[in-house]
GUGU-480585 format. One record per residue (C-alpha): residue number from 1; y, z, x. Coordinates in steps of 0.5 Angstrom, whole numbers, plus 500, padded with zeros to 3 digits. Each point is the difference from the previous one (the first is absolute). Example, Ala and Ser with C-alpha at 12.3 -4.5 7.8 and 13.67 -1.06 7.14 Angstrom:
2
   k   v   w   u
   1 491 516 525
   2 507 498 502
***
This chain:
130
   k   v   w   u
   1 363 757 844
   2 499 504 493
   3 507 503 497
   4 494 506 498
   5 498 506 503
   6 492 499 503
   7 495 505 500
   8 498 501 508
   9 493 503 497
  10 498 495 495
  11 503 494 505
  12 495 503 506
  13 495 501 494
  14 502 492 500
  15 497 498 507
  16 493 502 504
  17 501 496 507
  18 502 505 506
  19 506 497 504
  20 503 496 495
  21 506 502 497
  22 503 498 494
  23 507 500 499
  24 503 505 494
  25 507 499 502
  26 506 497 503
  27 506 504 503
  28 506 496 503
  29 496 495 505
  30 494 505 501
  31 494 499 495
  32 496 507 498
  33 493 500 502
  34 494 504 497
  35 493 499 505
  36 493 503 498
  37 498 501 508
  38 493 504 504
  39 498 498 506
  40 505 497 505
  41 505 495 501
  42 502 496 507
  43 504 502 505
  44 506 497 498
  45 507 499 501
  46 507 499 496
  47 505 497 504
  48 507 499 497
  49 498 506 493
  50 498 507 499
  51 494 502 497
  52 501 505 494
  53 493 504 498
  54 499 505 494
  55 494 502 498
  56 498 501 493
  57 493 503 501
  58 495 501 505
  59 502 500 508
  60 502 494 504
  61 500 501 508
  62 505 496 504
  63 498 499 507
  64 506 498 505
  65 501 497 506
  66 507 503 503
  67 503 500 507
  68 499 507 500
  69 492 498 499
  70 495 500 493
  71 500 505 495
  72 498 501 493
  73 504 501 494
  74 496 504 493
  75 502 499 495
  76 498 503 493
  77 502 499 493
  78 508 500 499
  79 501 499 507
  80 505 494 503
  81 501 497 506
  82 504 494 504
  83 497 497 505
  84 506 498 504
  85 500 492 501
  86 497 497 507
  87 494 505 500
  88 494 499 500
  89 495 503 495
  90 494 500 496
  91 499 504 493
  92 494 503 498
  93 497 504 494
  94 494 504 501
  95 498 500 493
  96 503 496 493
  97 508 501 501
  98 506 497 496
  99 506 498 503
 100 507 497 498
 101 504 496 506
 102 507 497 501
 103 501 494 503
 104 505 494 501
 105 497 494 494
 106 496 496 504
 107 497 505 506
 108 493 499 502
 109 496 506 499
 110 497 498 507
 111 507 500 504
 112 503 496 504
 113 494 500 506
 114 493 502 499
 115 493 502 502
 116 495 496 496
 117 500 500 493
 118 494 502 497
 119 497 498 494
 120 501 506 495
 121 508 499 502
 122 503 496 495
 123 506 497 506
 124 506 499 494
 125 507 501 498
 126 497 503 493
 127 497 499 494
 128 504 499 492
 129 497 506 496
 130 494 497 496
***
């Protein structure tokens, strides 16, 4: 990882591919992730991590299969959440958002279990910055 601070605007102006992260950072063992998304993701779960989100700009929505039944979080710009390890769940932007994720090094986007993947979601543990 760089010793410099990184730009969020120009490393998302550094990539166009949706679901597809890159990573800007490390903390500890968790890398820092940056994701341009729109449309929707795959039902996915992560069973031994939490699943940090916040949004930089636009709104994502994360569908949650919970014991109690499914719901969904909105989330717009500014806003957090964790999905809680061991939960099934399926992010999905209505519009072009940016969003920056914590996860442990080597965490695949696509969890632990997953529906199929589809072609426009890059199954990886991160890109470097370009």
């Amino acid at each position: 990882m760089t010793s410099q601070p990184v730009s969020l605007a120009h490393a998302l102006a550094s990539f166009a591919e949706r679901w597809s992260p890159r990573i800007v950072t490390a903390v500890n063992d968790y890398d820092v992730r940056i994701a341009k998304v729109e449309g929707e993701h795959v039902w996915h779960v992560h069973d031994h991590t939490d699943e940090f989100f916040l949004v930089l700009d636009g709104e994502l929505r994360i569908a949650l299969r919970e014991p109690a039944g499914e719901r969904t979080v909105v989330l717009p710009a500014g806003s957090v959440f964790t999905v809680p390890r061991g939960t099934e769940h399926k992010p999905y932007a209505p519009a072009p958002t940016a969003i920056l994720m914590f996860e442990p090094t080597g965490t695949l986007t696509v969890g632990d279990r997953h529906d199929e993947v589809p072609d426009h979601v890059d199954a990886t543990t991160g890109h470097a910055l370009g």
